[in-house]
C-alpha positions in Angstrom: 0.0 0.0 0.0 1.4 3.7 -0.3 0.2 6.9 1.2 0.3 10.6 -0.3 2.0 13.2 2.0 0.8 17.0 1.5 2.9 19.6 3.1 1.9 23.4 2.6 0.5 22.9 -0.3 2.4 20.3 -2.3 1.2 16.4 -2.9 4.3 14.2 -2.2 3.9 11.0 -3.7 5.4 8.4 -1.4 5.7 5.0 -1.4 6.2 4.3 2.1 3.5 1.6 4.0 1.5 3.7 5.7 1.2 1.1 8.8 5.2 -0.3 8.6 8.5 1.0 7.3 10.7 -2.1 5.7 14.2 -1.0 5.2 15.9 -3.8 2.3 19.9 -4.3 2.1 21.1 -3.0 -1.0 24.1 -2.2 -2.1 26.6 -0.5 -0.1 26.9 3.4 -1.5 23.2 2.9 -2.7 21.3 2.8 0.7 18.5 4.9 -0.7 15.5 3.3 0.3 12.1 4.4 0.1 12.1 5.7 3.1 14.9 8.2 2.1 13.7 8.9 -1.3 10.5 10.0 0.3 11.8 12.3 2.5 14.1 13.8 0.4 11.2 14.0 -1.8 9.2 15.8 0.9 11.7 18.1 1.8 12.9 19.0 -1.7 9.0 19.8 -2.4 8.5 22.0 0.3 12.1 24.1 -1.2 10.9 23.6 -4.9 7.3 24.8 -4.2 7.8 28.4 -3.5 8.6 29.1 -7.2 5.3 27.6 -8.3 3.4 29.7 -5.7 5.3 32.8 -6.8 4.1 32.5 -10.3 0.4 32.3 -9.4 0.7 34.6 -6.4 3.1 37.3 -7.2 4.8 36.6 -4.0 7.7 39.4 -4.1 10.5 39.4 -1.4 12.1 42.6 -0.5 15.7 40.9 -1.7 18.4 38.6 0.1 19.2 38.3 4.0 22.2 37.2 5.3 23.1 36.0 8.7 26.6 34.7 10.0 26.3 33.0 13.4 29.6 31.8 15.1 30.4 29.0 17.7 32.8 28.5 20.7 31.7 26.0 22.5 34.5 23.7 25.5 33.9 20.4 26.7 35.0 17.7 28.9 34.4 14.8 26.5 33.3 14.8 22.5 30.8 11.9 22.1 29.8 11.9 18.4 26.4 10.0 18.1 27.2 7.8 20.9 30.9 6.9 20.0 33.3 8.2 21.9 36.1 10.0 20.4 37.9 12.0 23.2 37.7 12.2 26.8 41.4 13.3 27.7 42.9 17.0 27.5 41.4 20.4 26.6 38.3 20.1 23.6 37.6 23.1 22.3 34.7 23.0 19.4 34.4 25.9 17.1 32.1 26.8 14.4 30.7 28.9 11.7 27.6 28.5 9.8 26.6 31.6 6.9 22.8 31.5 6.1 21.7 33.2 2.6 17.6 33.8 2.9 16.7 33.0 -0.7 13.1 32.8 -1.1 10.5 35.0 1.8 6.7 35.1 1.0 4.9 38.1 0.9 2.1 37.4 3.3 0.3 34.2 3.5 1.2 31.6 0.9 0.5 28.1 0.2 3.8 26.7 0.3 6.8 27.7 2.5 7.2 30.9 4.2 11.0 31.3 3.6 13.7 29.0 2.3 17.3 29.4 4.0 20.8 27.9 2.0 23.1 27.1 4.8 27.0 26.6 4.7 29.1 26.2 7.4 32.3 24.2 9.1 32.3 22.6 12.7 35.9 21.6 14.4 37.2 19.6 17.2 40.6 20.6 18.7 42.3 18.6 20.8 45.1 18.3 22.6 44.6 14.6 24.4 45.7 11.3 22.5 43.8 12.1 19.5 45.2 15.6 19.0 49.0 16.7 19.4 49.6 14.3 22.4 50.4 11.5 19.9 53.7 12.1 17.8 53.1 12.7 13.9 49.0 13.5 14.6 48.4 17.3 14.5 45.6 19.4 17.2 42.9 19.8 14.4 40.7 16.9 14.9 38.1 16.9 13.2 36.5 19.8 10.2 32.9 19.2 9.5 32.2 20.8 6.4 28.2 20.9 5.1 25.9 22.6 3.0 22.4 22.4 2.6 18.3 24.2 2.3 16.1 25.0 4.9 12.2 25.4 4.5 10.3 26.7 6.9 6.3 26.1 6.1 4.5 27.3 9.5 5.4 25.9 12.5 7.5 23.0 10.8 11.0 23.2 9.4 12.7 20.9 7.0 16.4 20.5 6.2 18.5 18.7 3.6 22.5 18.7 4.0 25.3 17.2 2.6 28.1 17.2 5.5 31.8 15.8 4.9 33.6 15.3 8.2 37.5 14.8 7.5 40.3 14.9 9.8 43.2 17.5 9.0 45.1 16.3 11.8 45.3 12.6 10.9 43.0 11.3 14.2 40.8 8.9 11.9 41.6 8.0 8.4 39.7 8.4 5.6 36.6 11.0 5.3 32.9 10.3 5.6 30.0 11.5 3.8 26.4 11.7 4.5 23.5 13.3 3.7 20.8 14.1 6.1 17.0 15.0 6.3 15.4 16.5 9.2 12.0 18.1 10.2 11.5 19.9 13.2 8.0 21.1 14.5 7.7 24.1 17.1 5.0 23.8 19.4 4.9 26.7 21.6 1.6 27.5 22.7 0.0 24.0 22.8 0.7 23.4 26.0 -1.3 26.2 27.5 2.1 28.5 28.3 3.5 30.8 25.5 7.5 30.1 26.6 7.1 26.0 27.0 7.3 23.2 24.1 8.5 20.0 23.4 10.2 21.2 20.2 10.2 17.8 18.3 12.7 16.2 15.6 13.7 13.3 13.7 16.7 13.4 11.7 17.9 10.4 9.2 21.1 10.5 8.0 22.6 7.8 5.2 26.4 7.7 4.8 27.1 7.8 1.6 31.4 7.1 1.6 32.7 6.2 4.8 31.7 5.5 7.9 31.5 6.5 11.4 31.7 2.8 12.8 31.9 -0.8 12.1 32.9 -2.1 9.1 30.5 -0.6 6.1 27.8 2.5 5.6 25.0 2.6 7.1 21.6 4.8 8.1 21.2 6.4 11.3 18.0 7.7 13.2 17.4 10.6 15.5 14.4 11.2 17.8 14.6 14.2 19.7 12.5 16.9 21.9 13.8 20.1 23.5 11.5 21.1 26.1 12.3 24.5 27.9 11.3 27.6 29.5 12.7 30.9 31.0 13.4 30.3 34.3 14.3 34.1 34.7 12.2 36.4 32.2 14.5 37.9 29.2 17.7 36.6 31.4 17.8 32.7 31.8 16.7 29.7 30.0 16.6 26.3 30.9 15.9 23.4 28.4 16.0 20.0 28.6 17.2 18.0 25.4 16.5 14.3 25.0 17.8 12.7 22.1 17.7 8.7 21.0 20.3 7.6 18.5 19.0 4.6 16.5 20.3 2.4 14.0 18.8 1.3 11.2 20.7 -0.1 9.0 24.1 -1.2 10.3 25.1 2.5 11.8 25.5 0.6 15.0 27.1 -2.7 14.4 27.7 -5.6 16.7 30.8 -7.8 17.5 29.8 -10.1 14.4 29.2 -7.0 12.1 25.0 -7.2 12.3 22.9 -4.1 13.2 22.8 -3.4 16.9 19.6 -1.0 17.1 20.4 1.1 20.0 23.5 3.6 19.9 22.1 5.5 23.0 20.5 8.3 25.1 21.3 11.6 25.6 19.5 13.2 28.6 21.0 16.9 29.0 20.0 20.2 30.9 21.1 23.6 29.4 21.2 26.8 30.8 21.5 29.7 28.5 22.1 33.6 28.7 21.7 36.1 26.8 24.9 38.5 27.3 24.1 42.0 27.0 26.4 44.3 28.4 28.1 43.6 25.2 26.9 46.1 22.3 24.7 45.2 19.7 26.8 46.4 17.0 29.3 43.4 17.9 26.1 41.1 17.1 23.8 39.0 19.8 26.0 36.9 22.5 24.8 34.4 24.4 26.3 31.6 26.7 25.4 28.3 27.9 26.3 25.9 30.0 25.0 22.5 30.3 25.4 18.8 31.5 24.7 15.9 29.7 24.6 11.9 30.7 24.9 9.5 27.7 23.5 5.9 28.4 25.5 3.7 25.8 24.1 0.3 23.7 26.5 -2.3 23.4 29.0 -1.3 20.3 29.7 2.2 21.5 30.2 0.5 24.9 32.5 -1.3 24.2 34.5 1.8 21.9 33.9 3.5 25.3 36.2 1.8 27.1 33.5 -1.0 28.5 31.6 2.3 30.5 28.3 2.2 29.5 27.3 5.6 30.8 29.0 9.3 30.8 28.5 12.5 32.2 29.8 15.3 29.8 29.6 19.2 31.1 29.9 21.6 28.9 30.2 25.3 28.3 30.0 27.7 24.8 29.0 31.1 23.4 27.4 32.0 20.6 27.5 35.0 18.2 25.1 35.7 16.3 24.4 38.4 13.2 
């Protein structure tokens, strides 16, 4: 059986089971199933649709928006999607990310509101065994390069991005690449308070070349919510993220190279704010702080050391234009 998706506006044809999602092995840098050709499908729609609705609308923006937004962030262990990849010396995590606003609707449409092209790089520095602390490796990590669209259609937001993630340093060989889809859904005000929601996400992401474990590429899963609310008006915010990385198709991988389902569970309490004794002509800083315990399935247990758990704390500000 199949089921038609329609999303601000646009019929997605999808040939997903409506009841069940059956994910087939095929072969190895063609892990496109119909599960990801639908949501590509679905988020590609909701970027391609504004040009239709401009045609028959007249939908006229008043020209292109930048923004640059920057990243500092410190912490005591980096824990990529469950697998550990430092816990010794100083790890210091900066970023930036340049959004281009390319499409903005003039009033109410039909299709998306605005559609965002994002660019940016993410690093790891370190200076433990995976850094400079082992001879002929160098301090740079880890350079997450990635590109991609954003859609915004109401209160949901879709994303498509390409990321490499390479290491200039020589701390893993080989790159990885992977595309991603994600849709988020913002859900203040349902909950009978205007500064509380749930803020809920999935994410899928399919390696492509590489991998981040185990022995071939696979497809990972994300199920997330952010709840949160000011504990201190316009000064402090607490939130709450929960995220659940899954496997499903051999991201995770067990001693004998099957799909092990559960990567882990990240249960985390984040404190942000806003700092402004600094002018507004140096842009928007903020700064967080946050702790985070990581409950572990059995592969990136074992990559952990044989610790099943971690607590991580961490600290970072942000810079926004």
């Amino acid at each position: 059986c199949s089921s038609d998706l329609n999303v601000c506006g646009l019929t997605v044809l999808s040939r997903v089971p409506a009841h069940t999602i059956y994910i087939q092995e095929i072969n190895m840098n063609r892990r496109f199933t119909k599960l990801s050709l639908a949501l590509i499908a679905l988020v590609l729609g909701m970027v391609i649709a504004p040009s239709a609705n401009a045609q028959e609308e007249g939908a006229a923006g008043e020209g292109p928006d930048f923004s640059l937004d920057f990243s500092l962030d410190f912490t005591t262990q980096y824990v990529f999607r469950g697998i550990n990849q430092e816990d010794q010396g100083l790890i210091f995590q900066p970023g930036v990310e340049f959004g281009l606003n390319v499409y903005e609707a003039a009033g109410e449409a039909k299709g998306p509101s605005s559609v965002d092209f994002i660019v940016g790089i993410w690093n790891s520095v370190h200076d433990g065994p995976t850094g400079n602390a082992t001879p002929g490796q160098g301090i740079w990590y880890e350079a997450d390069v990635y590109f991609g669209l954003s859609a915004t259609c109401g209160k949901y937001t879709a994303d498509l991005t390409y990321t490499n993630y390479s290491s200039p340093g020589g701390g893993f060989a080989g790159d990885v690449d992977e595309i991603s889809v994600g849709i988020s859904y913002d859900d203040s005000g349902a909950w009978g308070k205007e500064d509380f929601a749930l803020n809920p996400s999935v994410l899928v992401a399919f390696e492509i070349n590489g991998f981040a474990e185990g022995t071939q590429e696979g497809i990972y899963l994300e199920l997330g919510i952010e709840p949160g609310f000011e504990l201190v008006a316009d000064k402090v915010t607490l939130t709450f993220p929960i995220v659940l990385g899954l496997s499903l198709d051999d991201y995770y991988e067990d001693a004998s190279g099957d799909n092990e389902t559960f990567g882990y569970l990240d249960l985390g309490v984040v404190a942000t704010v806003p700092m402004d004794f600094i002018p507004a002509k140096f842009g928007a800083w903020e700064a967080s702080a946050g702790v985070h315990v990581l409950l572990l399935g059995d592969s990136n247990e074992t990559i952990n050391g044989g610790d099943d758990n971690e607590v991580i704390a961490t600290f970072g500000i942000g810079i926004g234009f």
